[in-house]
PDB file with one MODEL, atoms N, CA, C and O in Angstrom:
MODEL        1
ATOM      1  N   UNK A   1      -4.343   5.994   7.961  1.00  0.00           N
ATOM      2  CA  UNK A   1      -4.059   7.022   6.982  1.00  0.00           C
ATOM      3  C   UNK A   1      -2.607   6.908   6.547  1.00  0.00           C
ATOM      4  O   UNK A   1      -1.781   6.948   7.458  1.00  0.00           O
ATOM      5  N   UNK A   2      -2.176   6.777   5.339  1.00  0.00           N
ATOM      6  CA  UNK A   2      -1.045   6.963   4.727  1.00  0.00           C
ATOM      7  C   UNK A   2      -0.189   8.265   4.805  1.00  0.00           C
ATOM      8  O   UNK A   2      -0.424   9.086   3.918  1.00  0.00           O
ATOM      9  N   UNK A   3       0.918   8.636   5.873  1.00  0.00           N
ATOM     10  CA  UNK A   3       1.428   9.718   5.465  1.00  0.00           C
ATOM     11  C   UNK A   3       2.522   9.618   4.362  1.00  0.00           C
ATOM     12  O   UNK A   3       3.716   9.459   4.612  1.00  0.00           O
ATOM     13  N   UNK A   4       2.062   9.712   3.288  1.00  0.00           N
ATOM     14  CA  UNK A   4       3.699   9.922   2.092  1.00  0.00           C
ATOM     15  C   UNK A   4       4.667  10.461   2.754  1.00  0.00           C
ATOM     16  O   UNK A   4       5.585   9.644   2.669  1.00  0.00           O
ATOM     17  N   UNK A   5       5.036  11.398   3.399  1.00  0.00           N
ATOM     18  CA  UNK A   5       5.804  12.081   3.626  1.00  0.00           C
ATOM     19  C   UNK A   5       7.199  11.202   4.344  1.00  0.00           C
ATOM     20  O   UNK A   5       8.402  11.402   4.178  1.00  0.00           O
ATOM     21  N   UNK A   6       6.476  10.165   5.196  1.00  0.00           N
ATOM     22  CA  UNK A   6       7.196   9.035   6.115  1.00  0.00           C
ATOM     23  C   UNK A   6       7.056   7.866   5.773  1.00  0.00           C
ATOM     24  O   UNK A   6       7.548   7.177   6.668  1.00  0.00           O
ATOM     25  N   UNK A   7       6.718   7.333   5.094  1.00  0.00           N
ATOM     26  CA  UNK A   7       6.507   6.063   4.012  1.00  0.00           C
ATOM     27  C   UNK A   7       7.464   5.554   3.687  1.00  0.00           C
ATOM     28  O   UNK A   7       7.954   6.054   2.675  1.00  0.00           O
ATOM     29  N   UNK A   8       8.110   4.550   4.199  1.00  0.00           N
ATOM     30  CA  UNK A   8       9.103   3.901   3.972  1.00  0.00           C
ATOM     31  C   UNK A   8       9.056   3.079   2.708  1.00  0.00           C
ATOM     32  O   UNK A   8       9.295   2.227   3.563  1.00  0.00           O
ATOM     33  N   UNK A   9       8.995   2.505   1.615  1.00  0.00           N
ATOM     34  CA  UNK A   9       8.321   1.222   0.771  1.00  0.00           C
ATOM     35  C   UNK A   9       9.319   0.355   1.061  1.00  0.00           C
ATOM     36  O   UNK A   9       9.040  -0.843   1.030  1.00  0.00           O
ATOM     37  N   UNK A  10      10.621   0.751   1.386  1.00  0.00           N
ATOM     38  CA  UNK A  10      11.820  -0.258   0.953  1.00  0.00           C
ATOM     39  C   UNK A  10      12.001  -0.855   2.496  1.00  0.00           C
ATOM     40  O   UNK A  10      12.492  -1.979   2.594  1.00  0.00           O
ATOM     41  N   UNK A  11      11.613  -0.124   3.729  1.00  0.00           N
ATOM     42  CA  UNK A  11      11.866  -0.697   4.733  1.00  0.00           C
ATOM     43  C   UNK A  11      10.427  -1.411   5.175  1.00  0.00           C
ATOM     44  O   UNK A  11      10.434  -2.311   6.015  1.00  0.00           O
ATOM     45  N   UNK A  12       9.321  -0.999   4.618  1.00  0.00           N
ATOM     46  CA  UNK A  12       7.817  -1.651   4.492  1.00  0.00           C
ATOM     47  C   UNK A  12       8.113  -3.408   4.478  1.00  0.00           C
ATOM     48  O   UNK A  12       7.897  -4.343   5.249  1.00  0.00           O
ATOM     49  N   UNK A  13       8.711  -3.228   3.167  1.00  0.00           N
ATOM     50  CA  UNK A  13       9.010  -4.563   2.400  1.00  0.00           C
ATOM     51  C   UNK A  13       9.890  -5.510   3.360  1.00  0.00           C
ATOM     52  O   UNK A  13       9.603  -6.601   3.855  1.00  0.00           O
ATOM     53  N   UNK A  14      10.970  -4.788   3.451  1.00  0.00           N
ATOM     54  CA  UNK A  14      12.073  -5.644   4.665  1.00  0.00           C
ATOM     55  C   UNK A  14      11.245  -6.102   5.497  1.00  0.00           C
ATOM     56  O   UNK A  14      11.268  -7.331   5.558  1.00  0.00           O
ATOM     57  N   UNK A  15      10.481  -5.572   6.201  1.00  0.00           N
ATOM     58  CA  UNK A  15       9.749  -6.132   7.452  1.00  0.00           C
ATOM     59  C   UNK A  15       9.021  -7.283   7.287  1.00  0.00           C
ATOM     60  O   UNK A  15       9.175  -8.368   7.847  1.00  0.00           O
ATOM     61  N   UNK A  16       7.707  -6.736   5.956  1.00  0.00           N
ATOM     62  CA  UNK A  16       6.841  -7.587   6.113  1.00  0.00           C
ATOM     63  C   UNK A  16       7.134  -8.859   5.116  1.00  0.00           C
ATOM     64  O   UNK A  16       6.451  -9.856   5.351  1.00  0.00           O
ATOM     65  N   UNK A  17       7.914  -8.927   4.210  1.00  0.00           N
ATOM     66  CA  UNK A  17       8.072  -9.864   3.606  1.00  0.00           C
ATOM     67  C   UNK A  17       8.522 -11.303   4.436  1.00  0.00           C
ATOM     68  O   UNK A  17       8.116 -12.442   4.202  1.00  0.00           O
ATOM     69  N   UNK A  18       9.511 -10.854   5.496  1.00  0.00           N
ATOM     70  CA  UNK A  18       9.545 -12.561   5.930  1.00  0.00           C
ATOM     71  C   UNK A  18       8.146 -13.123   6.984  1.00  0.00           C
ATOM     72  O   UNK A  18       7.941 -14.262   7.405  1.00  0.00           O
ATOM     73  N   UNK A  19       7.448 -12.043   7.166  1.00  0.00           N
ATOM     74  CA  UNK A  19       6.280 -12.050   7.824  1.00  0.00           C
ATOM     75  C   UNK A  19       5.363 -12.633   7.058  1.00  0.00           C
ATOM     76  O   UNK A  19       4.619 -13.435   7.622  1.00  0.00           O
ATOM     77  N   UNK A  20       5.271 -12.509   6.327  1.00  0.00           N
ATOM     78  CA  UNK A  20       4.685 -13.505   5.093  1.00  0.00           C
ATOM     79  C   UNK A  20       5.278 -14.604   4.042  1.00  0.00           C
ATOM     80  O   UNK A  20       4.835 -14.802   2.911  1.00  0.00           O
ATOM     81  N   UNK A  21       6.304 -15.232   4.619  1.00  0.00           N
ATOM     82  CA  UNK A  21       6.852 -15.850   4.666  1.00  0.00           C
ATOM     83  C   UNK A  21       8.046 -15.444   2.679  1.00  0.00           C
ATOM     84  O   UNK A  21       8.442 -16.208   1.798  1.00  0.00           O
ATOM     85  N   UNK A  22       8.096 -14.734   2.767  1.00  0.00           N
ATOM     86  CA  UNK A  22       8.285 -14.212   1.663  1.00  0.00           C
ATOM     87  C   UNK A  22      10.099 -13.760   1.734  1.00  0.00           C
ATOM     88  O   UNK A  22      10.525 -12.883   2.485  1.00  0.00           O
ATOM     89  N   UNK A  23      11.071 -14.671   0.674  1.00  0.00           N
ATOM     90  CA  UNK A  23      12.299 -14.374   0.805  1.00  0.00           C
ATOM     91  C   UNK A  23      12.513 -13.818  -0.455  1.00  0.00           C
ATOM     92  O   UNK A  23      12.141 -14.398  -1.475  1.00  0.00           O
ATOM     93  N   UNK A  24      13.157 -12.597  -0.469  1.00  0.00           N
ATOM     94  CA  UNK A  24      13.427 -11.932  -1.579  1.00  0.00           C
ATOM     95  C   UNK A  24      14.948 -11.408  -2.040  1.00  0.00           C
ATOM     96  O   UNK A  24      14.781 -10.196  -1.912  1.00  0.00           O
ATOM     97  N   UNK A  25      15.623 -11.487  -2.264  1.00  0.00           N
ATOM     98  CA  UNK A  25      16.799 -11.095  -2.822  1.00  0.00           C
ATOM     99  C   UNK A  25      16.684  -9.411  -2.304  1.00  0.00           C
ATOM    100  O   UNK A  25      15.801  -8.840  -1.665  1.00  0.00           O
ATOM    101  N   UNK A  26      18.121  -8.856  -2.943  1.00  0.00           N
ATOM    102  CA  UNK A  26      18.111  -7.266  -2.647  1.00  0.00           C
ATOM    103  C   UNK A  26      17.401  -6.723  -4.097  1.00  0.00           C
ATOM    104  O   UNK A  26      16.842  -5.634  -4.229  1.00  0.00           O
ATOM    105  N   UNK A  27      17.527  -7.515  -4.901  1.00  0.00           N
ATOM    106  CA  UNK A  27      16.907  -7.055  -6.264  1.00  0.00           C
ATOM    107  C   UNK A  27      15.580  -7.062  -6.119  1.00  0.00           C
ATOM    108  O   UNK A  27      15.024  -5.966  -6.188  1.00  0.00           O
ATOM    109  N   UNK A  28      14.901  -8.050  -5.928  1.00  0.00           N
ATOM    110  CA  UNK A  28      13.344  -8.186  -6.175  1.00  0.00           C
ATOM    111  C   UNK A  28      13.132  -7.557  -5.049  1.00  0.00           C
ATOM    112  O   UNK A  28      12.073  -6.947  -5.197  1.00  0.00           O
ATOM    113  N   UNK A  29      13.754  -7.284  -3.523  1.00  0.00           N
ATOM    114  CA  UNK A  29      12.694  -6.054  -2.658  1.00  0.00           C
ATOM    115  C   UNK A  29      12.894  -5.028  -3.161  1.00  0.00           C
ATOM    116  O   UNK A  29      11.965  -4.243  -2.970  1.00  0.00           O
ATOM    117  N   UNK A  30      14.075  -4.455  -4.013  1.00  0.00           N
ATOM    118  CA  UNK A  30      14.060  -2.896  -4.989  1.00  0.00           C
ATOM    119  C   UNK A  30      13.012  -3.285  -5.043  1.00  0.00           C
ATOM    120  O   UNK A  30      12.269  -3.007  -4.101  1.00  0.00           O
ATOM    121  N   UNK A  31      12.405  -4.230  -6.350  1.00  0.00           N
ATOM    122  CA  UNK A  31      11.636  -3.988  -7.348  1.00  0.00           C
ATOM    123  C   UNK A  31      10.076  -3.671  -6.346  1.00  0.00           C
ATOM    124  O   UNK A  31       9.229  -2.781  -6.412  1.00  0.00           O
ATOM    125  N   UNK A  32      10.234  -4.833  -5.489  1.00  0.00           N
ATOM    126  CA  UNK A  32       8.466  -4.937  -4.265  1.00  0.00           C
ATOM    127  C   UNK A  32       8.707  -3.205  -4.358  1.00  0.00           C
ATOM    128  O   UNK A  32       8.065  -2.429  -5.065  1.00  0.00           O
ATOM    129  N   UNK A  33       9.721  -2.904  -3.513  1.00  0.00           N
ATOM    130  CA  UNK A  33       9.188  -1.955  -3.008  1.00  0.00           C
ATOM    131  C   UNK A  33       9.150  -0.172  -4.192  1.00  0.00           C
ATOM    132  O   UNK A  33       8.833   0.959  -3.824  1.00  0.00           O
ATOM    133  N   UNK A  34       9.597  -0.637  -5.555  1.00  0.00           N
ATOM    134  CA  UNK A  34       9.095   0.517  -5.974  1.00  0.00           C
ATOM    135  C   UNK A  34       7.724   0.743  -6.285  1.00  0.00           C
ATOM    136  O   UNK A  34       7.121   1.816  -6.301  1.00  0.00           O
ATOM    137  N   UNK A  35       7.147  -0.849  -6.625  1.00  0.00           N
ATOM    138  CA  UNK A  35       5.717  -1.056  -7.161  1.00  0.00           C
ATOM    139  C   UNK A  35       4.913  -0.295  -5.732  1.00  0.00           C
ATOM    140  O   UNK A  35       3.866   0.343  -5.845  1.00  0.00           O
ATOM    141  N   UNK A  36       5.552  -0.486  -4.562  1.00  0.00           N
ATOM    142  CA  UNK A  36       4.825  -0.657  -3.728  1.00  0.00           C
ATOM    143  C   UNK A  36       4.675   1.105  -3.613  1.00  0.00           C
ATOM    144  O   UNK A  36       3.663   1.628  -3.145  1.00  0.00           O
ATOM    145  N   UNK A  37       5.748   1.821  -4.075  1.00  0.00           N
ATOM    146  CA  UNK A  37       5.535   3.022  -4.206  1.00  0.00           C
ATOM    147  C   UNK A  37       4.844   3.835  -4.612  1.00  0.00           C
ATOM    148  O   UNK A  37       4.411   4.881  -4.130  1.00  0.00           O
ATOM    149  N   UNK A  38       4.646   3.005  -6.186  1.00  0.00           N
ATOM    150  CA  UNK A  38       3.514   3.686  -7.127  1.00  0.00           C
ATOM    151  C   UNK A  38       2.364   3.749  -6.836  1.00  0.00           C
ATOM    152  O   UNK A  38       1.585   4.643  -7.165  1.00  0.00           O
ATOM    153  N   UNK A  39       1.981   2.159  -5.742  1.00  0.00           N
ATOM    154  CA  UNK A  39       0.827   2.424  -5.455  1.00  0.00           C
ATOM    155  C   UNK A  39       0.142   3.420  -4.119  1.00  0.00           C
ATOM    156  O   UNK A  39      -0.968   3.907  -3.905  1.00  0.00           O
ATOM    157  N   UNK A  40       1.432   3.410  -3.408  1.00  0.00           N
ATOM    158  CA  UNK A  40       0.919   4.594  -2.308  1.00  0.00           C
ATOM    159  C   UNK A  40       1.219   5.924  -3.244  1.00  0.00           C
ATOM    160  O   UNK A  40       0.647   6.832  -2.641  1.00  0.00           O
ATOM    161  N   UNK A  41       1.501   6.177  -3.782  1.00  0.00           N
ATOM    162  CA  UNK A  41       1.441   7.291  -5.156  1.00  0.00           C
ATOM    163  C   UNK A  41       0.342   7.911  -5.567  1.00  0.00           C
ATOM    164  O   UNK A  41      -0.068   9.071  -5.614  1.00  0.00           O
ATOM    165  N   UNK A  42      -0.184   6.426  -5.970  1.00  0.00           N
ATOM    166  CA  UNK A  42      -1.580   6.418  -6.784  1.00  0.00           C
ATOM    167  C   UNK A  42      -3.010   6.279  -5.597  1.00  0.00           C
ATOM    168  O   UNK A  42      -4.011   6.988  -5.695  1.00  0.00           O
ATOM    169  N   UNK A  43      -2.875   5.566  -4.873  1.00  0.00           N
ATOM    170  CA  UNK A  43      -3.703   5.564  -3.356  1.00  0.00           C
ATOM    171  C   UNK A  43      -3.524   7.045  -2.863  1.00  0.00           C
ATOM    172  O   UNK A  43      -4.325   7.789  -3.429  1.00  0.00           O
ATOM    173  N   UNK A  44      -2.801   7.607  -2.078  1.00  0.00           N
ATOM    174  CA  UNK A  44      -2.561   9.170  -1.653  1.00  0.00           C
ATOM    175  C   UNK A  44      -3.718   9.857  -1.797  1.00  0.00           C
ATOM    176  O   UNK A  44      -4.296  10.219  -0.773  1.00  0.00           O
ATOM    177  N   UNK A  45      -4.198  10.123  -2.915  1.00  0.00           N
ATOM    178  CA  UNK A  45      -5.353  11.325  -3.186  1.00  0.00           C
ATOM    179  C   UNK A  45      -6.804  10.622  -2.776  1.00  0.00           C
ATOM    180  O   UNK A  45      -7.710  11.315  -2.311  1.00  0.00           O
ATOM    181  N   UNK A  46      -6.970   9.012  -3.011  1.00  0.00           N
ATOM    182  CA  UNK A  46      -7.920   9.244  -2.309  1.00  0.00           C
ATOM    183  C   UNK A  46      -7.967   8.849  -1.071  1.00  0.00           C
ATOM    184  O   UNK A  46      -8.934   9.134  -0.364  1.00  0.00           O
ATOM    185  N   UNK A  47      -6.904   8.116  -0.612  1.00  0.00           N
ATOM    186  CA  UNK A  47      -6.847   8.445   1.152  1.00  0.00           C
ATOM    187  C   UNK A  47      -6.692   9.327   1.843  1.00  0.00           C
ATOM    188  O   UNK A  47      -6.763   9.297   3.072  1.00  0.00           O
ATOM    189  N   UNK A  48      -6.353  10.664   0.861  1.00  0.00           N
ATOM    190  CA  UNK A  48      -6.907  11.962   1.579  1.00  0.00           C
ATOM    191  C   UNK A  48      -8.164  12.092   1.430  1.00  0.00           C
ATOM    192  O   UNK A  48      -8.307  13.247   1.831  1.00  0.00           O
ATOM    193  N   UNK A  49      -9.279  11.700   1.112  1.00  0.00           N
ATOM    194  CA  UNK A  49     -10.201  11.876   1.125  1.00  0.00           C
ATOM    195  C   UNK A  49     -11.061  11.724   2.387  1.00  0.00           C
ATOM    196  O   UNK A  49     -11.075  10.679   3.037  1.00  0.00           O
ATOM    197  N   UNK A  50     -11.723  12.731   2.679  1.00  0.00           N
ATOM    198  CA  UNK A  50     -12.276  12.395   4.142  1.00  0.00           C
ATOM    199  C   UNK A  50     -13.831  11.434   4.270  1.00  0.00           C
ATOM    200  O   UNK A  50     -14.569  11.636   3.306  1.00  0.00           O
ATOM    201  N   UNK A  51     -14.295  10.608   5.149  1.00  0.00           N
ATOM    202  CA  UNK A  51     -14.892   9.543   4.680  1.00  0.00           C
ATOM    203  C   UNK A  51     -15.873  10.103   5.766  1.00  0.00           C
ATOM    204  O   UNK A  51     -15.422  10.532   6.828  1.00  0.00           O
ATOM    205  N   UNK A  52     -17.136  10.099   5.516  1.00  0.00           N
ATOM    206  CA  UNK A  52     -18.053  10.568   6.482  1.00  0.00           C
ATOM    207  C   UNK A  52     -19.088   9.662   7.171  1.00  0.00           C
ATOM    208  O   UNK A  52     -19.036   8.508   6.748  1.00  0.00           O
ATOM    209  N   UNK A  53     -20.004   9.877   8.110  1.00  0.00           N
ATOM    210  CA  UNK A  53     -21.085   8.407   8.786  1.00  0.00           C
ATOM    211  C   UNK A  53     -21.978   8.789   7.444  1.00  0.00           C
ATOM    212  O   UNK A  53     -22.520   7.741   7.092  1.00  0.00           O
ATOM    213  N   UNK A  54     -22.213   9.474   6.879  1.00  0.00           N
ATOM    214  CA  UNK A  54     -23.426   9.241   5.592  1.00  0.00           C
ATOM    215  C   UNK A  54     -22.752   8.310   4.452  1.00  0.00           C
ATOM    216  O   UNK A  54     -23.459   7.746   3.616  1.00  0.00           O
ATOM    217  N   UNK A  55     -21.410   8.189   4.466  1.00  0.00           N
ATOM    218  CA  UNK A  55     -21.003   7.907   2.954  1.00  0.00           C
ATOM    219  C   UNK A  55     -21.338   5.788   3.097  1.00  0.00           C
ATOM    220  O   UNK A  55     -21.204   5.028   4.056  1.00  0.00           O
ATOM    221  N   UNK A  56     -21.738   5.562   1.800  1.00  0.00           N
ATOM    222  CA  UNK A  56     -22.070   4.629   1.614  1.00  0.00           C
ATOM    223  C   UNK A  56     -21.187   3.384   1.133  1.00  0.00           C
ATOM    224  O   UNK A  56     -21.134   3.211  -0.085  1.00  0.00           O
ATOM    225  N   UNK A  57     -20.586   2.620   1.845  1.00  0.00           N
ATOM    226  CA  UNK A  57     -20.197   1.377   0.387  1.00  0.00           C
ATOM    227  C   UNK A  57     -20.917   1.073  -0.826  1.00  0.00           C
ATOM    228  O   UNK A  57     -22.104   1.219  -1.118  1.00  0.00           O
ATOM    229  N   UNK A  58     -19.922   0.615  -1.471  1.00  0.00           N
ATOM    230  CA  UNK A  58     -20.962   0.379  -3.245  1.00  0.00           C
ATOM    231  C   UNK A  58     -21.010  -1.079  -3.048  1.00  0.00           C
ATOM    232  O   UNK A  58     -20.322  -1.815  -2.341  1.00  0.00           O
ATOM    233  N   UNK A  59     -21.807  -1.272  -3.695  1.00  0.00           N
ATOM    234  CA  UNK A  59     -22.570  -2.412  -3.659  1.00  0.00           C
ATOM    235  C   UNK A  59     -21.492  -3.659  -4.031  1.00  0.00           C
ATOM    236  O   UNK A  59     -20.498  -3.526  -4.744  1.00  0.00           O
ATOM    237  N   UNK A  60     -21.985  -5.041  -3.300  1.00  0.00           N
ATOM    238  CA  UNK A  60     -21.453  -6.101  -3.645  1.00  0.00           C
ATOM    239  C   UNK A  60     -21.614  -6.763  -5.258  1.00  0.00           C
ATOM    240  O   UNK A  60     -22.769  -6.700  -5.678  1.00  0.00           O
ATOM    241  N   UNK A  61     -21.035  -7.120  -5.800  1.00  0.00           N
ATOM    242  CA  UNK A  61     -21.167  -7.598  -7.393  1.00  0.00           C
ATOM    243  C   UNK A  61     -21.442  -9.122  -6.793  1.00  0.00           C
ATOM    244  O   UNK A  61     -20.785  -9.777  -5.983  1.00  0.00           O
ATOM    245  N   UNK A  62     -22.791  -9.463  -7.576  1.00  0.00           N
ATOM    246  CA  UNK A  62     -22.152 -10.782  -7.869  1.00  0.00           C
ATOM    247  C   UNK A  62     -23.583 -11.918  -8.680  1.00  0.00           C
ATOM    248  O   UNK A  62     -24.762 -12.244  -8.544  1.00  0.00           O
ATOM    249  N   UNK A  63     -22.131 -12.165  -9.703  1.00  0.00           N
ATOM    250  CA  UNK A  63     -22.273 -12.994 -10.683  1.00  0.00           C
ATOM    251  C   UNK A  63     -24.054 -13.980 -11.166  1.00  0.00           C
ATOM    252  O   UNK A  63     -24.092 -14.754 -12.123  1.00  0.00           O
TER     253      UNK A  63
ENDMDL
END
């Protein structure tokens, strides 16, 4: 579960970026980590959502 409240994005990024082998300047982890903001932003409402043993996955697509 995502708590916003303690959500680091900018220290998120520090961590996992060389963990993924990923070297970034101080500029481009700003940038990772505001995107990375918007999306726990935009994620939030429905990871509050409570997920129950009835609820179903949607179906696989394919081509």
């Amino acid at each position: 579960m995502l708590d916003a409240e303690h959500f680091d994005p900018a220290a998120h990024v520090a961590a996992a970026a060389p963990l993924v082998g990923l070297r970034l300047d101080a500029e481009w982890q700003a940038r990772v980590a505001a995107a990375l903001a918007l999306v726990a932003r935009i994620a939030a409402p429905v990871l509050a959502e409570p997920v129950i043993e009835s609820d179903e996955p949607a179906p696989v697509f394919r081509p």
